[in-house]
C-alpha positions as CSV (number, residue, x, y, z in Angstrom):
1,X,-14.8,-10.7,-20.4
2,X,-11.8,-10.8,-23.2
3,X,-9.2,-8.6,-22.4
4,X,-8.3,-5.2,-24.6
5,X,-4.9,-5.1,-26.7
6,X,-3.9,-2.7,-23.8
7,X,-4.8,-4.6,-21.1
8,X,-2.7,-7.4,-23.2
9,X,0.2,-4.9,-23.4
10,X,0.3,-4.2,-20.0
11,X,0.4,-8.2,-19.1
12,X,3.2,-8.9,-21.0
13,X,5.2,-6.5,-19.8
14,X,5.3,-7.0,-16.8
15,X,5.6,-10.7,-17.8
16,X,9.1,-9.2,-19.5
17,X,9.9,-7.0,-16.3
18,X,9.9,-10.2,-13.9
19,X,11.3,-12.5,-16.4
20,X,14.4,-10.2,-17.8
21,X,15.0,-7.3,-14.6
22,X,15.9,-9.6,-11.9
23,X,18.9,-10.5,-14.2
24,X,20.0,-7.0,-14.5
25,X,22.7,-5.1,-12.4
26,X,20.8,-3.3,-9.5
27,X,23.0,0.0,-10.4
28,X,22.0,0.1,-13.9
29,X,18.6,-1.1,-13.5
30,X,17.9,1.7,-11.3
31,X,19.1,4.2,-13.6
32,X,16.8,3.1,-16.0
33,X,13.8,3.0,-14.0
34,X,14.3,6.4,-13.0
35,X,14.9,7.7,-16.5
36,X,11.6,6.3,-16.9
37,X,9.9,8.0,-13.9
38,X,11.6,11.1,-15.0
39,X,10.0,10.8,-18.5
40,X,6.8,9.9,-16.8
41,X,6.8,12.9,-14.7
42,X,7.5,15.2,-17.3
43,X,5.0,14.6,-19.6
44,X,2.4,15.3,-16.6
45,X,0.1,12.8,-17.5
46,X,-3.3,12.3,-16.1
47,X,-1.2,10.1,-12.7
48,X,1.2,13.1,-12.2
49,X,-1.5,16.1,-12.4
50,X,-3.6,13.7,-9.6
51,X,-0.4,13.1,-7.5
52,X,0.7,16.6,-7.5
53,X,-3.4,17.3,-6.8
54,X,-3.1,15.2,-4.0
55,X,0.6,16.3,-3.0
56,X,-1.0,19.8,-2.5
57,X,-2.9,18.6,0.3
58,X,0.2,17.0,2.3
59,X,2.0,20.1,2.1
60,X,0.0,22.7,2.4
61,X,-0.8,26.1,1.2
62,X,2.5,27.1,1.7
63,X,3.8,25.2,-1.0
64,X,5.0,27.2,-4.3
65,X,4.5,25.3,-7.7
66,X,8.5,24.1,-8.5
67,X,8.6,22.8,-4.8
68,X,5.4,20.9,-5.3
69,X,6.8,19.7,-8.6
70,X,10.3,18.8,-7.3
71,X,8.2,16.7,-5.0
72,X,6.2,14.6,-7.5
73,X,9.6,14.2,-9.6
74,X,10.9,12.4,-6.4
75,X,7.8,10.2,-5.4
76,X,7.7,9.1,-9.8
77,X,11.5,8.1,-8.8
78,X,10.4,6.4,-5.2
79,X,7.6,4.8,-7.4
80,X,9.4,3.7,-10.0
81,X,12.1,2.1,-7.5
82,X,9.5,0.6,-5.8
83,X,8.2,-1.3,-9.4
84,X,12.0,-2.1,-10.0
85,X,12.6,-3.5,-6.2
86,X,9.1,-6.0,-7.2
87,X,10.5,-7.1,-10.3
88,X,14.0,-8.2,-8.5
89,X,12.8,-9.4,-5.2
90,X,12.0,-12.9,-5.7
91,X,15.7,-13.1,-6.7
92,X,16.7,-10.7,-4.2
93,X,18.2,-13.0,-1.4
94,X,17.1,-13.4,2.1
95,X,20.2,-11.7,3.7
96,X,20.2,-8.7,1.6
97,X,15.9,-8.2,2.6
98,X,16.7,-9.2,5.9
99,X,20.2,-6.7,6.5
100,X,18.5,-3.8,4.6
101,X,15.5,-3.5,6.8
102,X,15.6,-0.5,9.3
103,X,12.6,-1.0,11.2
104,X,10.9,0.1,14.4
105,X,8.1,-1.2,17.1
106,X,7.6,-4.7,15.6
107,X,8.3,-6.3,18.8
108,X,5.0,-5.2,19.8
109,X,3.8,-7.5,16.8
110,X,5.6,-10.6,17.6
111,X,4.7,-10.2,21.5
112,X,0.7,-10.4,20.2
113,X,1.4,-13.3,17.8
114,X,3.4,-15.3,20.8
115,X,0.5,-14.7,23.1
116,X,-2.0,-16.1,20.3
117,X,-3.7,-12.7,19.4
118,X,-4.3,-11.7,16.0
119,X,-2.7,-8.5,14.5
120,X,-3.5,-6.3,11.9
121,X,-1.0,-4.5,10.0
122,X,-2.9,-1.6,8.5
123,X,-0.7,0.9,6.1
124,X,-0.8,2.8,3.2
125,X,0.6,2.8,-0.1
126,X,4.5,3.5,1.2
127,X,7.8,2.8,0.1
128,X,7.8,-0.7,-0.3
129,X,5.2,-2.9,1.4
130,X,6.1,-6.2,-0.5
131,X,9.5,-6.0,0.7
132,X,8.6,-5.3,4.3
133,X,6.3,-8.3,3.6
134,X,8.8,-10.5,2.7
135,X,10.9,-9.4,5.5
136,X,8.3,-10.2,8.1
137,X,7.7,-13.7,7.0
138,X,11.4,-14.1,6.8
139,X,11.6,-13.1,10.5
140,X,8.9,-15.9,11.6
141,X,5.4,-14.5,11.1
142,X,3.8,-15.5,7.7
143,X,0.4,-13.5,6.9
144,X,-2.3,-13.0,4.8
145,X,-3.3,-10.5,2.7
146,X,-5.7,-9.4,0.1
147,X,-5.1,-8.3,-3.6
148,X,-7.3,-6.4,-5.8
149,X,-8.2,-8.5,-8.7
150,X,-6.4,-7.1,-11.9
151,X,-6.8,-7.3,-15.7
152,X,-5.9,-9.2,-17.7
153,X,-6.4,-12.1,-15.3
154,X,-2.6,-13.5,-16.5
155,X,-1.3,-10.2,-14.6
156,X,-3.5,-10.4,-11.3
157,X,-2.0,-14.5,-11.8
158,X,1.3,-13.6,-12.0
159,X,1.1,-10.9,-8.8
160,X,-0.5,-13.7,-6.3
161,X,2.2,-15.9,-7.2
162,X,4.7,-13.2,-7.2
163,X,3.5,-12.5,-3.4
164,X,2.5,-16.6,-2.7
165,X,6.6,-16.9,-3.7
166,X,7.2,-14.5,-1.1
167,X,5.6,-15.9,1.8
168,X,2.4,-14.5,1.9
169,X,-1.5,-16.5,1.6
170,X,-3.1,-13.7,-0.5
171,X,-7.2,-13.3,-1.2
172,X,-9.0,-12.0,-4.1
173,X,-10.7,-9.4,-3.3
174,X,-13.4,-10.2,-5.7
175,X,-14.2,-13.2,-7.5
176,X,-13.9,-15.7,-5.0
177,X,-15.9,-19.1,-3.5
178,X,-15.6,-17.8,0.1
179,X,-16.4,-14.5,2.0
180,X,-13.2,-12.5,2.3
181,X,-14.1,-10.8,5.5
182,X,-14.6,-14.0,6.9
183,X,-11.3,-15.8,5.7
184,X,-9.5,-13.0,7.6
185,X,-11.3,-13.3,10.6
186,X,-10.5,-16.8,10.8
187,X,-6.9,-16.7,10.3
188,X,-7.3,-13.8,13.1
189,X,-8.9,-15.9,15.6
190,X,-6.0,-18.4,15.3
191,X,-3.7,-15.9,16.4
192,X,-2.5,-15.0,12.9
193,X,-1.4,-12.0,11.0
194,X,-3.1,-10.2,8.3
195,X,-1.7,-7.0,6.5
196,X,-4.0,-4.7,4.6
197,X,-3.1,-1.7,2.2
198,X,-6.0,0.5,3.8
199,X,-5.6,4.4,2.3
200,X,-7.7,4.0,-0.4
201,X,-11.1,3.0,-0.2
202,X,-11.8,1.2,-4.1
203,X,-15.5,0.3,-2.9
204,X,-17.3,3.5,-2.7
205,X,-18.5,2.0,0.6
206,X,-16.0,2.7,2.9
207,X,-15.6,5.4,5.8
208,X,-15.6,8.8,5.3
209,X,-12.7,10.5,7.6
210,X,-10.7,13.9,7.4
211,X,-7.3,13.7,6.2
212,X,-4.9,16.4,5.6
213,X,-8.3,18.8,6.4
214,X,-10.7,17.1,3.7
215,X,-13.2,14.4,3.6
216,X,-11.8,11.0,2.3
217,X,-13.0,7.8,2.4
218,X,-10.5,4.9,4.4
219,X,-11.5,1.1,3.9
220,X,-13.8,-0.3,7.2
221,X,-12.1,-3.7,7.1
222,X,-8.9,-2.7,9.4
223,X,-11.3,-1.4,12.2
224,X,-14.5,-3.9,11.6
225,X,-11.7,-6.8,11.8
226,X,-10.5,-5.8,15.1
227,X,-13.5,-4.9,16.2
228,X,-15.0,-8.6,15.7
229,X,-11.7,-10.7,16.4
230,X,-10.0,-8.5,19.0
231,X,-7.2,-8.4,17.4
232,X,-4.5,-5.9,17.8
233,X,-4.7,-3.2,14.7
234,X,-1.3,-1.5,14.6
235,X,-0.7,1.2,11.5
236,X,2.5,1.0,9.3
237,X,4.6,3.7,7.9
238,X,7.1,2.8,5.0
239,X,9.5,4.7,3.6
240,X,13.2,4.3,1.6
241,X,16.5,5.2,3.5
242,X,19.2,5.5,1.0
243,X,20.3,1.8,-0.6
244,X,17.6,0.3,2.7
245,X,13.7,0.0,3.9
246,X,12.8,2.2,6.4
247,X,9.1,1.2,8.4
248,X,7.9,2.2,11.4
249,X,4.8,-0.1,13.2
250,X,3.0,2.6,15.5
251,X,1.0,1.9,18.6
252,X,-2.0,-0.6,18.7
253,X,-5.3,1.6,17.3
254,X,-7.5,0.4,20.5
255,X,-11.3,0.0,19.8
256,X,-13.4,2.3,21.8
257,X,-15.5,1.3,24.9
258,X,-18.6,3.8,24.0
259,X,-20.7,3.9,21.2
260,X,-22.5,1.3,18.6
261,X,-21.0,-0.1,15.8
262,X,-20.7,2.0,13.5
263,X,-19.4,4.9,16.1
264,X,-16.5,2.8,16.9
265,X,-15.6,1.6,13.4
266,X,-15.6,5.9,12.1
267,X,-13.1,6.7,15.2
268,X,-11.0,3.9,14.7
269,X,-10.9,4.4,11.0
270,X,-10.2,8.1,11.9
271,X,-7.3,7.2,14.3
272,X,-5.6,5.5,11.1
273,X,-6.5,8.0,9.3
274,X,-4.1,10.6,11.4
275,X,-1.5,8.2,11.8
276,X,-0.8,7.6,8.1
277,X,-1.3,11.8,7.5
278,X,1.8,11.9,9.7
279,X,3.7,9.3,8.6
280,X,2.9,10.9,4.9
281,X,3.9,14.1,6.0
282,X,7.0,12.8,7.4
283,X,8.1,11.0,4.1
284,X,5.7,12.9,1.2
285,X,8.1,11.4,-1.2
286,X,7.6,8.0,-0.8
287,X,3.5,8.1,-0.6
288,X,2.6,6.6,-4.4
289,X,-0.9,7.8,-4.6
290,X,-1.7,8.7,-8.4
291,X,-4.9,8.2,-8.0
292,X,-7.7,10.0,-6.5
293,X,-8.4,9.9,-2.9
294,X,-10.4,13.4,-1.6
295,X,-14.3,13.0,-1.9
296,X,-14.2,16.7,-4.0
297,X,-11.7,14.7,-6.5
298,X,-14.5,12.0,-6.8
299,X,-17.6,14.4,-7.1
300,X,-18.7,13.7,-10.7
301,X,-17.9,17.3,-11.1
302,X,-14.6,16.5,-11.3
303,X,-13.3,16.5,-15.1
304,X,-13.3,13.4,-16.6
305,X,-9.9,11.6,-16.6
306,X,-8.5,13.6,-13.3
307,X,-7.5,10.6,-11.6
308,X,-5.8,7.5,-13.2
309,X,-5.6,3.9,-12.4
310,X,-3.0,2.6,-10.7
């Protein structure tokens, strides 16, 4: 399928932001970025109306309207950072990815991977996961992950060897020789690490779960993985702390004793589900979800064009 002239746009420029921002000043880059984000955000485009939508849920009933909007204005800025931070890492520099990371309960990780069990890293879309990415391969533990096929295909090119740069073996999600699920559980089984951006189910197949009080829908491939392997699935919270990375890797999601299959993959999915509602709660400003999420945002009653593409 030919690409559009938007889709075109779009590739080249990002092409432009990897090729020309990395050379920029990080001060001045920034300011940029977030004069963009601001302009974004004021212009309430179909992304901002769908964050704030979904913003609504995280705080609660007791949010007035300028709070709720002060709080989108700051997750367009942690969003837009996040953009400039993937533009700039690949010339970032090991000590400054490594020094800047402010993280908690990964030795829980590294004690699974010593003792050749399979881990999953299971988070949701968070500060800056391609930075705590880097940073864990850069500590010793190189993973796989899986990627979302993009168009045009020179973009989804250019962000697997953005991420292969990095450290990371990355999977199509579509479009490939072999069976995805299966890749994964191999690598698993040999005591490696897989990390998997799991808050937003893109099939239509996925679990339904309640979050924030409504029914969602969470990915099945965090739970069914462990499940199968028996390897560790442990959830990860990101967030920014000033100039550094903030990320938190909770306690091991265990796999219940009782029930069939599909029993144990709903409460396990459900247990990530409530660990990512309060690590979103915690830090509402750095969850980048413009899109929609809530099944009564993806009832075809919904007016066309409420959500957007990421």
């Amino acid at each position: 399928m030919r690409s559009t002239a938007g889709e075109r746009l779009a590739g080249a420029a990002y092409a432009l932001g990897w090729a020309a921002v990395r050379w920029v000043p990080e001060r001045p880059a920034l300011a940029v970025f977030r004069l963009i984000a601001d302009v974004a955000w004021r212009r309430r485009g179909k992304g901002v109306r769908q964050l704030e939508a979904n913003l609504a849920r995280v705080v609660g009933p007791d949010a007035d309207g300028n709070g709720l909007r002060r709080l989108s204005r700051a997750v367009m800025r942690s969003y837009s950072r996040y953009w400039l931070e993937v533009f700039r890492l690949p010339a970032m520099g090991s000590e400054r990815i490594l020094s800047g990371m402010r993280i908690q309960g990964v030795e829980d990780v590294f004690a699974n991977l010593r003792a050749g069990r399979g881990v999953v890293l299971a988070l949701p879309h968070m500060g800056n996961y391609d930075h705590a990415g880097a940073w864990i391969v850069l500590s010793g533990a190189p993973f796989t992950t899986v990627v979302q096929r993009l168009r045009p295909e020179s973009l989804f090119d250019r962000f697997v060897a953005f991420r292969e740069s990095l450290g990371m073996e990355v999977i199509a999600l579509t479009g490939g020789e072999r069976d995805v699920f299966g890749q994964l559980a191999r690598r698993l089984r040999s005591g490696g690490l897989v990390c998997l951006v799991a808050d937003r189910d893109i099939t239509a197949s996925g679990v339904e779960v309640e979050f924030f009080g409504e029914p969602a829908r969470m990915p099945a491939g965090p739970a069914l993985l462990a499940m199968q392997t028996g390897a560790a699935l442990m959830p990860v919270t990101l967030w920014y702390e000033g100039d550094c990375w903030g990320v938190r890797v909770h306690e091991e999601v265990p796999v219940p004793a009782e029930g069939d299959r599909k029993q144990k993959v709903a409460a396990v999915t459900q247990a990530l589900a409530r660990v990512f509602e309060a690590g979103i709660a915690e830090h509402p400003q750095n969850w980048h979800m413009l899109q929609r999420l809530w099944l009564a945002d993806l009832d075809e009653r919904v007016p066309k064009g409420a959500g957007a593409a990421e």
